[in-house]
C-alpha positions as CSV (number, residue, x, y, z in Angstrom):
1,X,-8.3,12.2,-40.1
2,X,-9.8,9.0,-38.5
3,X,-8.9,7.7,-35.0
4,X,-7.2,4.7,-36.6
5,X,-5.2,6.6,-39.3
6,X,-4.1,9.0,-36.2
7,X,-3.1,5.8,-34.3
8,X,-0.9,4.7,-37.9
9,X,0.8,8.0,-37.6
10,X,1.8,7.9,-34.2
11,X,5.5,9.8,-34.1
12,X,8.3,7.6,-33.5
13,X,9.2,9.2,-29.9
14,X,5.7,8.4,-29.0
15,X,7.0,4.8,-27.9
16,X,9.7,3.9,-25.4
17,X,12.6,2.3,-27.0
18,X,14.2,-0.6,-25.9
19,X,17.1,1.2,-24.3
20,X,15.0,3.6,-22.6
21,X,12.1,0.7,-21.2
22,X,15.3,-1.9,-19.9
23,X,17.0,2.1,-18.3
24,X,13.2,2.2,-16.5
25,X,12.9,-1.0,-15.6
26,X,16.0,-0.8,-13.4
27,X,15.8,1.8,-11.8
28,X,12.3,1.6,-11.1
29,X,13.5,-2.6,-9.4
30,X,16.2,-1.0,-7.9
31,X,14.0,1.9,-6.0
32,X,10.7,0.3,-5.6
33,X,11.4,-3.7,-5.7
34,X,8.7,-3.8,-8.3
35,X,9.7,-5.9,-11.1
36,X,8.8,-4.4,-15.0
37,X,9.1,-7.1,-17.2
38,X,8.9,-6.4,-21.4
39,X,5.4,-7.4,-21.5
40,X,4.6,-4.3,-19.3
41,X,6.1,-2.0,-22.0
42,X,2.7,-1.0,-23.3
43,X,1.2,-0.2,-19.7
44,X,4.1,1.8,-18.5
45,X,4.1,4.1,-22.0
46,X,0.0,4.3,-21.1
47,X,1.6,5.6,-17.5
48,X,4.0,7.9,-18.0
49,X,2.3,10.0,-20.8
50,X,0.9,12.2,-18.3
51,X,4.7,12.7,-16.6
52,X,5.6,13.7,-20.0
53,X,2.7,16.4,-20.2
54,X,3.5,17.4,-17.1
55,X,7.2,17.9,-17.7
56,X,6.6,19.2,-20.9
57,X,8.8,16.5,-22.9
58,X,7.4,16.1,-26.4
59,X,9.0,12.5,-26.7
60,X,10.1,9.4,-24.4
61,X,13.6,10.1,-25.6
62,X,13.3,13.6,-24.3
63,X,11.9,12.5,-20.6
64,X,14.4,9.6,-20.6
65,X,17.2,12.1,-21.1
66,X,15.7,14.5,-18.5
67,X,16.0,11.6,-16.1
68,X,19.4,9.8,-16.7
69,X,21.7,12.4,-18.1
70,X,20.1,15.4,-17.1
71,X,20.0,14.6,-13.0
72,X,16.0,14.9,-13.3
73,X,15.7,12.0,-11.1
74,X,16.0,13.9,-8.0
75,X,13.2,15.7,-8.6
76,X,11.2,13.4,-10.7
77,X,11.8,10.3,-9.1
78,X,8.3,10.2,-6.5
79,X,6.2,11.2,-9.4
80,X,7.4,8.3,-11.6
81,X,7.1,5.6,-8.8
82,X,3.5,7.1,-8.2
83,X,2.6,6.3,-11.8
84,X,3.9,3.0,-12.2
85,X,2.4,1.7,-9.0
86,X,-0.7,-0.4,-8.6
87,X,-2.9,0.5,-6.0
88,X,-6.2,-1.8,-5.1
89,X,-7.9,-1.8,-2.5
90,X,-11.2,-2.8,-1.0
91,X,-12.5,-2.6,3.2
92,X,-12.5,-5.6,4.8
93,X,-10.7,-7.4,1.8
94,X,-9.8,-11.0,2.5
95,X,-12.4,-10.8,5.1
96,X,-11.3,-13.8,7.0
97,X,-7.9,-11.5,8.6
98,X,-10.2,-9.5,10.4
99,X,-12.0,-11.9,11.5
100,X,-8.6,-14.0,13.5
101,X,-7.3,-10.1,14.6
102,X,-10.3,-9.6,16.3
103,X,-11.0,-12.7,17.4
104,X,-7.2,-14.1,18.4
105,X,-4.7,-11.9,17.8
106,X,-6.1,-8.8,19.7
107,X,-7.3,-10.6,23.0
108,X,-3.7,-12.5,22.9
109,X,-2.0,-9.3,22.6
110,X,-4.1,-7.6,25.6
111,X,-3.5,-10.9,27.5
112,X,-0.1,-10.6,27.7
113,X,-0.4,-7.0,29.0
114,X,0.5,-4.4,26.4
115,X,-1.4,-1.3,26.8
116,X,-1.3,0.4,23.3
117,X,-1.6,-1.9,20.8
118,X,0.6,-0.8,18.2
119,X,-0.6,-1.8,14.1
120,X,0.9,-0.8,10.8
121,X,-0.3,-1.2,7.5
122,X,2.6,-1.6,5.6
123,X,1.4,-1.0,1.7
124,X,-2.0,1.2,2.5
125,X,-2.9,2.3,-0.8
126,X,-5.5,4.6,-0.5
127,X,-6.6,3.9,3.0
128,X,-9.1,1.1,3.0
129,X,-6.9,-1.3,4.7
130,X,-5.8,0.8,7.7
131,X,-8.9,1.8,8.3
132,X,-10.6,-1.4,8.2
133,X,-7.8,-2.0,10.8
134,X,-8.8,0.8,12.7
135,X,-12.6,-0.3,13.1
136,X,-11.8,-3.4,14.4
137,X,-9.1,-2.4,17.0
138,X,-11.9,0.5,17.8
139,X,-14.3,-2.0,18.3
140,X,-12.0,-4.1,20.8
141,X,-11.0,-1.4,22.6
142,X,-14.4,0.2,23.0
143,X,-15.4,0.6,27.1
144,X,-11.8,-0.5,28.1
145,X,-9.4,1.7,30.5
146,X,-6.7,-0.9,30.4
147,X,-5.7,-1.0,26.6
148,X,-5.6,1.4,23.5
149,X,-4.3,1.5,20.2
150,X,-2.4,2.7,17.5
151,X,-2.6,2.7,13.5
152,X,0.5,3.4,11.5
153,X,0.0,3.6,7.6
154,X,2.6,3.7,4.6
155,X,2.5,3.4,1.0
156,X,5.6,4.3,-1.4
157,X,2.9,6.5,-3.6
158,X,2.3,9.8,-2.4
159,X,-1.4,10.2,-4.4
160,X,-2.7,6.9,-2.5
161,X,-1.7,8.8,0.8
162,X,-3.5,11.9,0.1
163,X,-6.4,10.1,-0.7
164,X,-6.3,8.0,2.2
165,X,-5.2,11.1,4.8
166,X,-8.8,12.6,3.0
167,X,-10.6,9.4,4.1
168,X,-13.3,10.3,1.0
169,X,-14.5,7.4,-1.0
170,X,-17.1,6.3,-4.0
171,X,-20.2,5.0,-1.7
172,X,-20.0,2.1,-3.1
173,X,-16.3,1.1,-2.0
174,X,-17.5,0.8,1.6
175,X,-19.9,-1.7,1.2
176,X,-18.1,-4.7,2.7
177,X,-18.3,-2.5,5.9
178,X,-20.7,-4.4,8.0
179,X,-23.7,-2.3,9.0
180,X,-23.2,-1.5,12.4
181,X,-19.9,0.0,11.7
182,X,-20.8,1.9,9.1
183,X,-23.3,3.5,11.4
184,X,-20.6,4.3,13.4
185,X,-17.7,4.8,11.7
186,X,-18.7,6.3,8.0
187,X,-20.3,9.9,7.3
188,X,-22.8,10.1,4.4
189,X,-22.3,13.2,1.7
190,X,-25.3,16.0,3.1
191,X,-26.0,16.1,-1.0
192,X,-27.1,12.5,-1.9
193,X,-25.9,12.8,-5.5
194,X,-22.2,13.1,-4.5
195,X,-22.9,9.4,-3.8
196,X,-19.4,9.8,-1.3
197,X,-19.1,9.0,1.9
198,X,-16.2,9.6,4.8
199,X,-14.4,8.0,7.5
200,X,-15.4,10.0,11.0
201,X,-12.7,12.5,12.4
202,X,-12.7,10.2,15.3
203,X,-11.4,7.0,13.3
204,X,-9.2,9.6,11.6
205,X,-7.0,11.0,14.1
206,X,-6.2,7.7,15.2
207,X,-4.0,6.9,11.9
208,X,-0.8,8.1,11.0
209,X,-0.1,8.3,7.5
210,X,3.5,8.7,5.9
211,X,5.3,7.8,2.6
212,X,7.5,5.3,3.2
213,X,9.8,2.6,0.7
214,X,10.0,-1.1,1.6
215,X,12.9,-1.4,-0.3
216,X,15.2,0.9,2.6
217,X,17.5,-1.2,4.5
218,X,15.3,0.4,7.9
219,X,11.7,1.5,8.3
220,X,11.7,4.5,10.8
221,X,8.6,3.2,12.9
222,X,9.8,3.2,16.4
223,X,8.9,1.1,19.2
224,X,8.2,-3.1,18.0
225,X,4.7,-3.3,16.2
226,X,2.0,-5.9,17.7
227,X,0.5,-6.0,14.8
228,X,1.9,-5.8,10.6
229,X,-0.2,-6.2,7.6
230,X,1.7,-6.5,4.4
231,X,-0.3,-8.0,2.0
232,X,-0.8,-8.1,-2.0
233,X,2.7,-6.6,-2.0
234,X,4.9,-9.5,-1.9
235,X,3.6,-10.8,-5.5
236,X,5.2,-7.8,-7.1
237,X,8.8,-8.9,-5.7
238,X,11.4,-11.4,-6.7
239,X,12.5,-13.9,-4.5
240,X,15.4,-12.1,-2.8
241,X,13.5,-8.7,-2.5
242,X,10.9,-10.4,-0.7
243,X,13.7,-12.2,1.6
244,X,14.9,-9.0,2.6
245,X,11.3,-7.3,3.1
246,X,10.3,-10.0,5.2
247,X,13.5,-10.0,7.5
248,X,13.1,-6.1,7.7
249,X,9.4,-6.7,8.8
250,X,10.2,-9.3,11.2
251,X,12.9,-7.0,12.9
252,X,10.1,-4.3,13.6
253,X,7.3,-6.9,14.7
254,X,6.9,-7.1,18.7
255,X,7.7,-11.0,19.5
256,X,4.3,-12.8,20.2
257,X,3.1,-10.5,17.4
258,X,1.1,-11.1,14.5
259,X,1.7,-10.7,10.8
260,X,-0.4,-10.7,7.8
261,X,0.3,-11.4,3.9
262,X,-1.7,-11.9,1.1
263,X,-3.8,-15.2,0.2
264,X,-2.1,-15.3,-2.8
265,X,1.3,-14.9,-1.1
266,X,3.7,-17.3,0.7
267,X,6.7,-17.3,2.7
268,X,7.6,-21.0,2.2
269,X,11.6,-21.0,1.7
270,X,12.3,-18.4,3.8
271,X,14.5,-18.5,7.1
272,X,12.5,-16.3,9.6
273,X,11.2,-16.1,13.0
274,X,7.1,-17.3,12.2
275,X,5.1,-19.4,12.6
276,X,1.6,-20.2,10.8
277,X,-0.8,-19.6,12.8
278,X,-3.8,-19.8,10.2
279,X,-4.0,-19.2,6.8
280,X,-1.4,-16.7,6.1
281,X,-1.3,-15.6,9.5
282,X,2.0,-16.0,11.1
283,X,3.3,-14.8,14.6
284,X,6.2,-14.2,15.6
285,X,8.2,-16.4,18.0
């Protein structure tokens, strides 16, 4: 049989039925905030084939039941959000973030006397972001006795946070590090042809890593953070999930503190306790 006559005879359970996709789509907004509109049918069937292998359901009516009548949610639940949930990432993206926390945010935050800077990176993904974080606060605190830091890092998806706990990457994924922190900060493979490299035990320890939703009504991170990136994350929210992400955010950021979104993002509309400081940069007041 030919690949396209094997495509024709594709079973009927082999596609998610209406029913089944809006019964997703739900509860996938209602856990995650992430919105699944009909045009992302054929992406989330591409997904979840391999929860279905992995369950050993033969059809998306059979893993469908499993989850809504047969209580398989509770055990099922953290593998289906990991599926459905995008997760790029690059160091050093949007370049010009790093830049104002290194060169504003950080020395404002020392000046006003806090001795532990405290940072969280509040959609990690697999790590890049928290640890381009990490290098920079490294950086500024390097030779000083009268500050430190901290990195806190969460991300709904439990494979981005093993990956990122790991700290092993493709070679080339690091190269917007700049040079001279790359020398320190980034191991090279011993064998050149695993063409990986590996963030130092050093920058390592500094970061904690835990799973944690944006949709709860409180994020567990203790004392006020100086410091919040949550960016790219936003865009996948309607208007009122973002209201109440943002409030929840501005509840655990420090006041004088800094937060972060996305250049694609905005928070125009919404009643909270910013102001811009520079191109998506807002601090809290």
């Amino acid at each position: 049989m030919s690949m396209a006559a094997a495509v024709e005879t594709r079973l009927p359970g082999d596609r998610i039925s209406k029913r089944n996709f809006d019964r997703l789509a739900r509860f996938i907004y209602d856990y995650s905030g992430i919105k699944m509109p009909p045009t992302k049918l054929t992406m989330l069937e591409g997904r979840l084939r391999r929860r279905l292998r992995a369950t050993n359901h033969a059809t998306f009516d059979d893993y469908c039941d499993f989850l809504f009548n047969q209580d398989g949610l509770a055990q099922e639940t953290v593998y289906l959000i990991d599926v459905v949930t995008t997760n790029k990432t690059d160091f050093f993206r949007e370049a010009r973030h790093f830049d104002y926390m290194q060169s504003v945010a950080l020395p404002v935050i020392a000046g006003s006397g806090v001795r532990t800077i405290r940072t969280w990176s509040s959609a990690c993904s697999t790590g890049a972001e928290p640890y381009s974080m990490a290098m920079v606060l490294a950086e500024f605190t390097e030779g000083r006795n009268d500050v430190s830091y901290s990195v806190l890092a969460t991300d709904l998806s439990t494979d981005v946070l093993q990956t990122a706990r790991r700290g092993i990457y493709p070679e080339d994924l690091i190269a917007p590090v700049p040079r001279d922190l790359q020398r320190k900060y980034v191991l090279t493979a011993k064998q050149p042809d695993r063409r990986e490299v590996r963030i130092t035990s050093k920058l390592r320890s500094r970061i904690g890593f835990a799973r944690m939703n944006l949709m709860d009504e409180k994020y567990p991170i203790g004392e006020p953070m100086h410091v919040i990136f949550c960016r790219n994350v936003l865009i996948y929210f309607d208007k009122q999930t973002q209201a109440g992400v943002l409030n929840r955010l501005c509840d655990c950021l420090a006041k004088g503190g800094y937060m972060f979104i996305g250049h694609s993002e905005s928070i125009t509309g919404f009643d909270l306790p910013l102001k811009q400081v520079s191109n998506t940069v807002f601090q809290r007041f």
